[in-house]
ZAMARGU-4260 file (C-alpha; in steps of 0.2 Angstrom, whole numbers, plus 5000, padded with zeros to 4 digits):
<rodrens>
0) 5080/4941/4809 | 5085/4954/4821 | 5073/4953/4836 | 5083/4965/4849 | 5070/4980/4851
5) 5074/4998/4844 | 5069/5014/4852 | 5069/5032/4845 | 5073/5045/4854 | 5070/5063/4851
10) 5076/5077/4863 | 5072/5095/4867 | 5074/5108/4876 | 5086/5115/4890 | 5102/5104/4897
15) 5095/5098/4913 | 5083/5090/4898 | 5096/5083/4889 | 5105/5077/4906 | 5086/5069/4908
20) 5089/5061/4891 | 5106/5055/4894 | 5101/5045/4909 | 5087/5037/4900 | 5097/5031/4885
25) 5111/5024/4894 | 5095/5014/4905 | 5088/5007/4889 | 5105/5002/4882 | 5110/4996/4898
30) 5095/4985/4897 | 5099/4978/4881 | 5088/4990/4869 | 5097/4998/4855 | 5092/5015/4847
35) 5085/5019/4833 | 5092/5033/4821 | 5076/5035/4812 | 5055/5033/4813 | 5054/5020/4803
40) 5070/5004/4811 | 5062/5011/4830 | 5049/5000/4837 | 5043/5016/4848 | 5050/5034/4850
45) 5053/5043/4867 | 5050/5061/4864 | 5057/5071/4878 | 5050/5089/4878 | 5049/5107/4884
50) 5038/5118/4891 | 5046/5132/4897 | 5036/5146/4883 | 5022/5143/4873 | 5036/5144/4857
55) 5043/5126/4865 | 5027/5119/4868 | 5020/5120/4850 | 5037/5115/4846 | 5037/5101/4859
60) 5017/5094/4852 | 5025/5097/4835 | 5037/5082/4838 | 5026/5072/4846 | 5013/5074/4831
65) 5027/5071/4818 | 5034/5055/4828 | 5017/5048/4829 | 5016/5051/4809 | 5029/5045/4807
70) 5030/5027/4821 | 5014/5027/4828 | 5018/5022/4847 | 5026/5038/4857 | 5030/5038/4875
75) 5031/5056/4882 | 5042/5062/4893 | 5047/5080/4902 | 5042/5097/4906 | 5027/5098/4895
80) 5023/5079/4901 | 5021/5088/4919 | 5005/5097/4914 | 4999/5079/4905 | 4982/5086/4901
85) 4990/5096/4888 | 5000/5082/4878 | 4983/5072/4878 | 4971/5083/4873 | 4983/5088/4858
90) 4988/5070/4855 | 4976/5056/4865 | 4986/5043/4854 | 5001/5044/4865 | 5005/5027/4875
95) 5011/5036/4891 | 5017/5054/4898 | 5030/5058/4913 | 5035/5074/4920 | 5052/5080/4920
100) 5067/5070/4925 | 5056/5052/4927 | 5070/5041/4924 | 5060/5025/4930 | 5043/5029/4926
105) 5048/5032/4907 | 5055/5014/4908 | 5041/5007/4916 | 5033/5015/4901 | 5043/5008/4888
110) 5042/4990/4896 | 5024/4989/4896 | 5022/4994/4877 | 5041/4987/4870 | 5048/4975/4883
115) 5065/4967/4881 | 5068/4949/4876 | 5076/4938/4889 | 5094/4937/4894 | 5098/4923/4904
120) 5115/4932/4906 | 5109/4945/4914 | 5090/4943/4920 | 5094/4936/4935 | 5080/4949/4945
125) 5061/4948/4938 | 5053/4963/4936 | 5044/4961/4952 | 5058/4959/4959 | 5063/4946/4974
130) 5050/4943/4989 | 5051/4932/5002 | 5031/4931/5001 | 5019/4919/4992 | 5016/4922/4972
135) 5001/4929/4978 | 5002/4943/4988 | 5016/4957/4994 | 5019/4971/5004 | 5019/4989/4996
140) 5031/5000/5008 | 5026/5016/5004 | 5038/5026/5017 | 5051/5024/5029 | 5054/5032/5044
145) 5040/5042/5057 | 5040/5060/5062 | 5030/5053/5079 | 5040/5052/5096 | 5031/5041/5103
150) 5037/5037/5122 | 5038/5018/5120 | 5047/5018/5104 | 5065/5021/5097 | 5060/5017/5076
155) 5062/5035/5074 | 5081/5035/5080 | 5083/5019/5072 | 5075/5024/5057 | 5073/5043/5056
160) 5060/5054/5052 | 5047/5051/5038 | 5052/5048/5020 | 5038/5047/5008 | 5042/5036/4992
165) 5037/5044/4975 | 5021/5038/4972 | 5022/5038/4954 | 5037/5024/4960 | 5026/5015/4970
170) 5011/5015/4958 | 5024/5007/4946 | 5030/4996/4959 | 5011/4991/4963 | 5012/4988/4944
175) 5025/4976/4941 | 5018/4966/4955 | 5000/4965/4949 | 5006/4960/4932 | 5017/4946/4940
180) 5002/4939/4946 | 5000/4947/4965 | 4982/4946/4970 | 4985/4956/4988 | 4993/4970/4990
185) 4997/4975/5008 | 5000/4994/5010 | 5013/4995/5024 | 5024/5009/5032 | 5028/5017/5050
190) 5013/5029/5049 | 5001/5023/5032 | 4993/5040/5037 | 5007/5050/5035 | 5011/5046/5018
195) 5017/5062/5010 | 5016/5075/5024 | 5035/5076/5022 | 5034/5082/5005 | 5017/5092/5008
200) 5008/5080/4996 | 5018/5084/4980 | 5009/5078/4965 | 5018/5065/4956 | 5014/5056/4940
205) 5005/5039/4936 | 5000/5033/4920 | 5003/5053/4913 | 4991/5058/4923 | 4995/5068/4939
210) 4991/5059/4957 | 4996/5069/4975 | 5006/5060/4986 | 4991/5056/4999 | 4987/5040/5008
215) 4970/5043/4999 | 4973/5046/4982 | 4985/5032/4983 | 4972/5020/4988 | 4963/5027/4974
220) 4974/5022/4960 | 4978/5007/4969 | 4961/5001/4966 | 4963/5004/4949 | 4973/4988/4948
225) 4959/4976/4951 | 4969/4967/4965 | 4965/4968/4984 | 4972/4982/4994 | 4974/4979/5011
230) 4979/4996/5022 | 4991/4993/5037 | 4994/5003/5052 | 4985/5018/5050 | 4985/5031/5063
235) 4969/5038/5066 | 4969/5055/5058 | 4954/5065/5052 | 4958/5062/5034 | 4959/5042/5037
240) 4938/5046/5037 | 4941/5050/5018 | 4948/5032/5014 | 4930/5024/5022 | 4919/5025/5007
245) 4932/5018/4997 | 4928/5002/5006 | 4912/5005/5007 | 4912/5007/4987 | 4922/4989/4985
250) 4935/4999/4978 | 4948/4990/4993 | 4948/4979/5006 | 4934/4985/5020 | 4948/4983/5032
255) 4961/4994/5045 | 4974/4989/5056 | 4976/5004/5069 | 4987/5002/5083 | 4976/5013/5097
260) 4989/5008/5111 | 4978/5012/5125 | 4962/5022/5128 | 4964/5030/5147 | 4970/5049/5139
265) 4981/5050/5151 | 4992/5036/5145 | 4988/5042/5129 | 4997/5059/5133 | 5010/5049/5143
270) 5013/5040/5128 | 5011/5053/5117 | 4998/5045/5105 | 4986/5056/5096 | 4967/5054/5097
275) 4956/5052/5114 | 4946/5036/5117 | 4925/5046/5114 | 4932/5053/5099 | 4940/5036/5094
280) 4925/5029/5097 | 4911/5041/5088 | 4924/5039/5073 | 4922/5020/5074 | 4905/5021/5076
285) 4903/5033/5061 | 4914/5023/5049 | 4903/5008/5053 | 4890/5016/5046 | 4896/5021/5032
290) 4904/5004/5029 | 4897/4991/5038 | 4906/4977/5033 | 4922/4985/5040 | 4935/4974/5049
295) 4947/4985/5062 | 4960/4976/5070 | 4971/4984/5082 | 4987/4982/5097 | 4986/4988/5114
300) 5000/4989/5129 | 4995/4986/5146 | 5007/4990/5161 | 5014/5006/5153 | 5022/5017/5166
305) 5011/5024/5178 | 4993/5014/5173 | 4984/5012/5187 | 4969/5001/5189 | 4957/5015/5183
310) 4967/5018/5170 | 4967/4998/5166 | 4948/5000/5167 | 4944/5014/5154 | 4954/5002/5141
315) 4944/4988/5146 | 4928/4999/5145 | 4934/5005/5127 | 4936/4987/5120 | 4919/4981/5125
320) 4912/4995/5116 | 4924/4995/5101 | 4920/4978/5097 | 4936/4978/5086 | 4937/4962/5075
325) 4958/4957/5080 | 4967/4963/5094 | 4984/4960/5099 | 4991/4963/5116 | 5009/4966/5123
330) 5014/4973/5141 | 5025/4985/5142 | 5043/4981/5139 | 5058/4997/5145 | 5067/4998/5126
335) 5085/5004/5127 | 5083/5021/5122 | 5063/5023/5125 | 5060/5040/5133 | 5048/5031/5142
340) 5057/5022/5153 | 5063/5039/5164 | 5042/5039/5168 | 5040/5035/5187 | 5027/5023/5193
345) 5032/5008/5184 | 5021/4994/5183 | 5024/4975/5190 | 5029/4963/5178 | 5016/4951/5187
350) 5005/4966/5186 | 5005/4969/5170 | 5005/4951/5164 | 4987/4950/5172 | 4979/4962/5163
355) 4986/4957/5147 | 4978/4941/5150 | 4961/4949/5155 | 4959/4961/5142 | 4966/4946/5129
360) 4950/4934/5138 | 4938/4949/5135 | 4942/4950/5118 | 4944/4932/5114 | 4924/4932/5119
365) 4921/4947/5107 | 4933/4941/5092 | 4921/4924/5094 | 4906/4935/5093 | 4910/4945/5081
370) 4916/4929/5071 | 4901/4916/5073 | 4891/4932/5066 | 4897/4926/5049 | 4890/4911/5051
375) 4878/4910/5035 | 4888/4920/5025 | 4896/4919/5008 | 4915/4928/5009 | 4928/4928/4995
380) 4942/4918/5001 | 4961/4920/4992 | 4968/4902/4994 | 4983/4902/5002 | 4988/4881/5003
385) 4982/4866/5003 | 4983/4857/5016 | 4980/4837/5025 | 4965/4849/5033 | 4959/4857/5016
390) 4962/4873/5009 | 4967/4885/5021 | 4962/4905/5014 | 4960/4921/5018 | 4944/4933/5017
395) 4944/4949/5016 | 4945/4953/5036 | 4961/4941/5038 | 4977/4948/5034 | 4991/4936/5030
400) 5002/4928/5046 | 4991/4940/5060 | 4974/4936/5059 | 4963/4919/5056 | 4961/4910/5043
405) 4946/4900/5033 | 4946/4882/5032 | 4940/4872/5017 | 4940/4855/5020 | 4934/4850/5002
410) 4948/4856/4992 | 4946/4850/4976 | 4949/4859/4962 | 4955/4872/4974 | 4971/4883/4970
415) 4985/4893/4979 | 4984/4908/4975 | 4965/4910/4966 | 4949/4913/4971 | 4933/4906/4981
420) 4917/4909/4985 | 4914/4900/5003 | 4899/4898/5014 | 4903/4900/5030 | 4896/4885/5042
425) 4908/4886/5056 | 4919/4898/5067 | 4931/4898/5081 | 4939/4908/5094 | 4950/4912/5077
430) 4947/4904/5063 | 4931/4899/5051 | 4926/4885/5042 | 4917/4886/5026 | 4913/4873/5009
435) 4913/4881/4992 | 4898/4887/4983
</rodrens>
């Protein structure tokens, strides 16, 4: 019995469509598929369309209502895919739509509903691809490069400006890793904020559905996948208010890694950050509101050119009344290529040292504080090992290698990689200690 899967294809329209069709026939037979000449030998049918006048798109539904006659399982694909609405409301019996020239998201389509038999000649990759993280959880880079110039900082000239990935690409991405078995996803980029400002928040295309480009909307369909979305540095933009009651709702993780850098704004400017510390503060306080169960963790750098003791003390002043949850701390370091260092008024190496280590005591106190507060509590807790201590996991204000963790230290039955409703009974400067309910 023949098991290799068969695919139909049917193409219309213009010859960038039939380029388009080109390229996804040589990737399904690259992969191993073979095509179909007819309905009834294909185990689906791509239909790749037009939509250019209204004669093409009756002709375009036409086909699609005749393969589904005909096969029953049609992926669509092309210009009329763009306006998806269109195709669905004709046909809701369709298993996916693409837009135009959607190489990868028309094989992502064609995995999920036909997927290929294994070939230990040539599957060496997994769908998900190869990480260097846990099963459990991954990274989710959504961009490359920053359009920022920091004064401290050479990752644009390292890196260029900002590059938004497709995020009908990194839906499909978030996919593959969700249906491998990832639990976590953690949203990361230069600037999470940014996402799609360099394309002017194009919309792209999930699941046929249209999605802009937008650090929102992505959050949005990320939650779609039942899996923990954890967003990484974020810069503090007005729009970041939009994302607050999606954590508020439980639809991701009530949780935001902000590098505020300082909060005198005259180091701000010097650094050429965005945001002044009272606004930063009333944002803080605002979000809290709406979400009170909301983690912020942050990085600060002491010493920076020119910081005098005033300066020193506004950060210090700032912290107290932040009461972020994590807070790293790094004095300032002259970076080869940091336009920075040309700034007169540099500070001591001892100088800075110190108030590294006053601001870190301060917030040791309030990171403690803030910590023994969920004492009584009952988190959810993602196992991530089990060790001679226990079970060592994460909740949901504990990203992975940065921040604490929570100790079980009755494991059984406990397993990397799943879920556990703790009690908390202890905390730490860092860590908590909980038992399962």
């Amino acid at each position: 019995m023949d098991t290799v899967p068969k695919v139909g294809f049917v193409s219309l329209g213009c010859p960038k469509a039939t380029s388009d069709s080109e390229r996804i026939l040589t990737e399904l037979r690259a992969e191993g598929y073979l095509i179909a000449p007819n309905y009834q030998d294909a185990d689906l049918v791509v239909v790749n369309t037009c939509g250019f006048i209204d004669a093409a798109v009756e002709e375009s539904l036409d086909a699609i209502g005749e393969a589904l006659a005909e096969n029953g399982k049609v992926i669509v694909t092309g210009c009329l895919g763009a306006n998806a609405a269109v195709v669905k409301n004709a046909h809701p019996a369709v298993l996916a739509v693409t837009g135009p020239h959607a190489t990868e998201a028309v094989m992502a389509a064609v995995h999920m509903h036909l997927p290929k038999p294994h070939d230990p000649y040539l599957d060496l990759v997994p769908p998900q691809g190869i990480r260097l993280t846990p099963d459990h959880y991954a990274y989710l880079k959504i961009s490359e490069g920053c359009n920022h110039r920091c004064s401290f900082c050479i990752i644009p000239s390292m890196r260029g400006d900002l590059v938004s990935r497709p995020v009908g690409e990194v839906m499909q991405e978030a996919e593959r890793l969700a249906a491998a078995g990832v639990k976590e996803l953690l949203v990361i980029s230069q600037d999470t904020s940014a996402y799609g400002v360099d394309i002017k928040y194009r919309t792209g295309f999930w699941q046929g559905r249209p999605l802009k480009t937008r650090m929102t909307e992505l959050a949005a369909a990320l939650a779609e996948l039942d899996v923990w979305v954890r967003l990484h540095y974020v810069y503090p933009y007005p729009h970041v208010d939009e994302v607050i009651p999606l954590m508020a709702e439980g639809k991701i993780l009530p949780y935001l890694d902000i590098p505020f850098q300082h909060a005198s704004p005259r180091i701000l400017k010097a650094m050429k950050r965005p945001a002044a510390a009272e606004n930063t503060l009333a944002r803080i306080r605002a979000w809290r509101e709406i979400c009170p169960e909301l983690v912020i963790r942050s990085t600060f750098i002491t010493g920076f050119p020119g910081e005098t003791e005033a300066d020193f003390e506004q950060l210090m002043d700032f912290i107290e009344e932040a009461e972020l949850d994590r807070v790293g701390c790094f004095t300032y370091s002259a970076v080869d290529g940091a336009t920075a260092n040309a700034l007169p008024d540099h500070v001591p190496e001892e100088v800075k040292e110190e108030r590294r280590a006053r601001l870190m005591e301060r917030q040791a106190d309030i990171s403690a504080d803030r910590l023994e507060a969920r004492i009584g509590q009952t988190l959810t807790v993602l196992i991530d090992e089990i060790s001679v201590e226990g079970a060592i996991g994460r909740s949901y204000a504990d990203a992975p290698e940065i921040d604490g963790v929570v100790v079980i230290e009755d494991a059984a039955g406990l397993v990397p990689g799943e879920f556990a409703t703790v009690r908390i009974v202890d905390s730490g400067e860092h860590d908590l200690w909980g038992e399962c309910v």
